[in-house]
C-alpha positions as CSV (number, residue, x, y, z in Angstrom):
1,X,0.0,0.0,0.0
2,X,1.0,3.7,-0.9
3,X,0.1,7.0,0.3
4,X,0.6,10.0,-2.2
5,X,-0.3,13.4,-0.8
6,X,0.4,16.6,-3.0
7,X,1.2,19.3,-1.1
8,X,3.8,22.0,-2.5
9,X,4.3,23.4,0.8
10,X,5.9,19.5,1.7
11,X,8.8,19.2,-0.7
12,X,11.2,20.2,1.9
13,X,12.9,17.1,3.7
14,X,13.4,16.3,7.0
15,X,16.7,16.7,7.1
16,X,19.1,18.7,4.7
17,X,22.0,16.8,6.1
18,X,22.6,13.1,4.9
19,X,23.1,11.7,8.3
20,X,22.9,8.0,7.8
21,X,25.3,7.8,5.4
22,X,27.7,9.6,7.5
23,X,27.4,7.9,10.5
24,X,27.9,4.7,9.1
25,X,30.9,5.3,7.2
26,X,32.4,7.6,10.1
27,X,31.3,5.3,12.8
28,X,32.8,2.1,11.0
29,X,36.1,4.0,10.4
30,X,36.4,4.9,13.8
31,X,35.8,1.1,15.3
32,X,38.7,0.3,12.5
33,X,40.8,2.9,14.7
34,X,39.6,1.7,18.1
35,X,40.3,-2.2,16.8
36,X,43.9,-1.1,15.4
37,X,45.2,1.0,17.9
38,X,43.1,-0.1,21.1
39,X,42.4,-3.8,20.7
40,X,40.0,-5.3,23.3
41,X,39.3,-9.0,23.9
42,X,36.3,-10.4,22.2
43,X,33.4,-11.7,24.5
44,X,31.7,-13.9,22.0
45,X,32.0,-17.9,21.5
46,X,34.4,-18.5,19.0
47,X,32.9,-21.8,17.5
48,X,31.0,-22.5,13.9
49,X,27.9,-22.0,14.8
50,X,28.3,-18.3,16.9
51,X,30.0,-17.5,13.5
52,X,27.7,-18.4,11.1
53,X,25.3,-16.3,13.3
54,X,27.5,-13.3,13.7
55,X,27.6,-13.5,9.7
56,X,23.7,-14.1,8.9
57,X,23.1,-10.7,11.1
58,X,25.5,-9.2,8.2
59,X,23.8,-10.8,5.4
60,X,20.3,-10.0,6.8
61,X,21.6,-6.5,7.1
62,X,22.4,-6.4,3.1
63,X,19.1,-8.2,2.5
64,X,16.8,-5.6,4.2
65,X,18.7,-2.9,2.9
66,X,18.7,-3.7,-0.9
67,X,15.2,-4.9,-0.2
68,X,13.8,-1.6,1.0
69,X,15.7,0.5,-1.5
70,X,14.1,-2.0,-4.3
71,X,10.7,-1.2,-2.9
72,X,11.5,2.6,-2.7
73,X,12.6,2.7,-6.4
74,X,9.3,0.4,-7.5
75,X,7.2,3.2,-6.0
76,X,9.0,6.0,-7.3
77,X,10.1,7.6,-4.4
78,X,13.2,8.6,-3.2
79,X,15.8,6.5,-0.6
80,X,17.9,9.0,0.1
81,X,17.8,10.6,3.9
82,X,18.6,14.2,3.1
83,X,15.4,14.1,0.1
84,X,11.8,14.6,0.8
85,X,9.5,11.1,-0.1
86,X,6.9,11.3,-2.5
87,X,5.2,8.6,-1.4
88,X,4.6,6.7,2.1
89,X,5.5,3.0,1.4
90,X,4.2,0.8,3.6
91,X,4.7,-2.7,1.2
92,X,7.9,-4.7,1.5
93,X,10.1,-4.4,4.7
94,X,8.2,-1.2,5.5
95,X,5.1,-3.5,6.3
96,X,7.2,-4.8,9.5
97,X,9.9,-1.8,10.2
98,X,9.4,1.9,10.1
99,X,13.6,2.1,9.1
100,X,14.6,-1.2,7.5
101,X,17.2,0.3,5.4
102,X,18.9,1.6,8.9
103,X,18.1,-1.3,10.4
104,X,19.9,-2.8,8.3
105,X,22.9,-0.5,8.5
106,X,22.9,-2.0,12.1
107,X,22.8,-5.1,11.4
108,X,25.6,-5.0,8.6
109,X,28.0,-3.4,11.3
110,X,26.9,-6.2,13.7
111,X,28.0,-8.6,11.1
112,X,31.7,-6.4,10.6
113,X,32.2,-7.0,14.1
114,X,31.8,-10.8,13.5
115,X,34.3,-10.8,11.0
116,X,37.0,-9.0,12.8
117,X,36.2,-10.4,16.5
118,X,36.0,-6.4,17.1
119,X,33.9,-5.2,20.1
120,X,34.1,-2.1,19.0
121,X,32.3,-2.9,15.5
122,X,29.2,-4.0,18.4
123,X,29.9,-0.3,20.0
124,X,29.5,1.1,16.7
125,X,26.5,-0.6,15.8
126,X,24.4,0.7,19.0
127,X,25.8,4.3,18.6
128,X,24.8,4.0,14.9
129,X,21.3,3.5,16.4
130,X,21.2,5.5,19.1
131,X,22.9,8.6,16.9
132,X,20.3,8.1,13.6
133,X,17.4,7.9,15.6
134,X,17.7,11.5,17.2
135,X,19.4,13.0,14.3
136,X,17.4,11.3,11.3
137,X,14.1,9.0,12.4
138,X,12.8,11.3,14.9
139,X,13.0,14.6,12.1
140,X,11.7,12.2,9.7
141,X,9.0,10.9,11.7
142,X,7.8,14.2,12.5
143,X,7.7,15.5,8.9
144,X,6.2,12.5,7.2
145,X,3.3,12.8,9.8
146,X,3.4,16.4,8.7
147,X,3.0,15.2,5.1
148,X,1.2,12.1,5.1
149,X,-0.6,13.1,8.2
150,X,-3.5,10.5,9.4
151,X,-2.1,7.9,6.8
152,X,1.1,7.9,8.7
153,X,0.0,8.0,12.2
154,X,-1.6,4.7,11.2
155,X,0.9,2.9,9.7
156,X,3.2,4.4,13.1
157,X,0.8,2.6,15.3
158,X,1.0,-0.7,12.7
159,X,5.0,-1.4,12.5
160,X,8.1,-0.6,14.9
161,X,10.7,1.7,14.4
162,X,13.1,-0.7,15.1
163,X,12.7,-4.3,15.3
């Protein structure tokens, strides 16, 4: 299901700053740092299966994440964070998450910090969320109910912001 409302006065996006973007590549490069310069010990079990775990959160990360933008494109709005939507999409991955696509970004960091046995990747990962939701989803939230108004309070009340 889609929601289109026309109102010139509701072209201008939540944010003007691409903040998602940002903190994902700043927040990986600086758990890079920490790992290289301030290694810590890493908590998790260090057997086959903990591993294949640690990688499916990774995987499921890309998944979502090429899966929302897909269903973005096919209803022609846009995916980008610092852009205004069209179009309230509430098909695909949005029919379960408000934010797949930065759930996602979570998730992929989760699975990093698999890979390198960092802790600091799993640091990272919760100051990814922590930092996007008062910087990006709680703007965004605010102006899409501006936009989409009742449609949106609806579909807030139907899916989770995060998992």
């Amino acid at each position: 299901m889609t929601e289109q409302k026309t109102d010139a006065s509701e072209t201008i996006a939540a944010s003007a700053f691409p903040w998602p973007p940002v903190l994902f590549i700043a927040l990986i490069a600086a758990a890079a740092f920490a790992t290289r310069f301030w290694p810590l010990p890493w908590p998790g079990i260090d057997d086959a299966p903990a591993h294949w775990v640690g990688l499916s959160f990774g995987a499921a990360g890309v998944v979502l994440i090429v899966w929302a933008v897909a269903t973005l494109r096919k209803h022609g709005t846009t995916f980008m964070p610092d852009r205004t939507a069209s179009v309230l999409v509430t098909t695909g991955p949005f029919m379960r998450f408000r934010n797949p696509i930065y759930l996602g970004d979570a998730l992929l960091i989760l699975g990093i910090a698999e890979i390198t046995k960092s802790i600091w990747f799993v640091a990272a990962a919760f100051a990814f969320g922590v930092l996007v939701t008062v910087l990006q989803i709680v703007p965004e939230e605010r102006h899409l109910e501006s936009k989409f108004g009742d449609a949106y309070i609806d579909y807030k009340s139907r899916t989770r912001r995060w998992i």
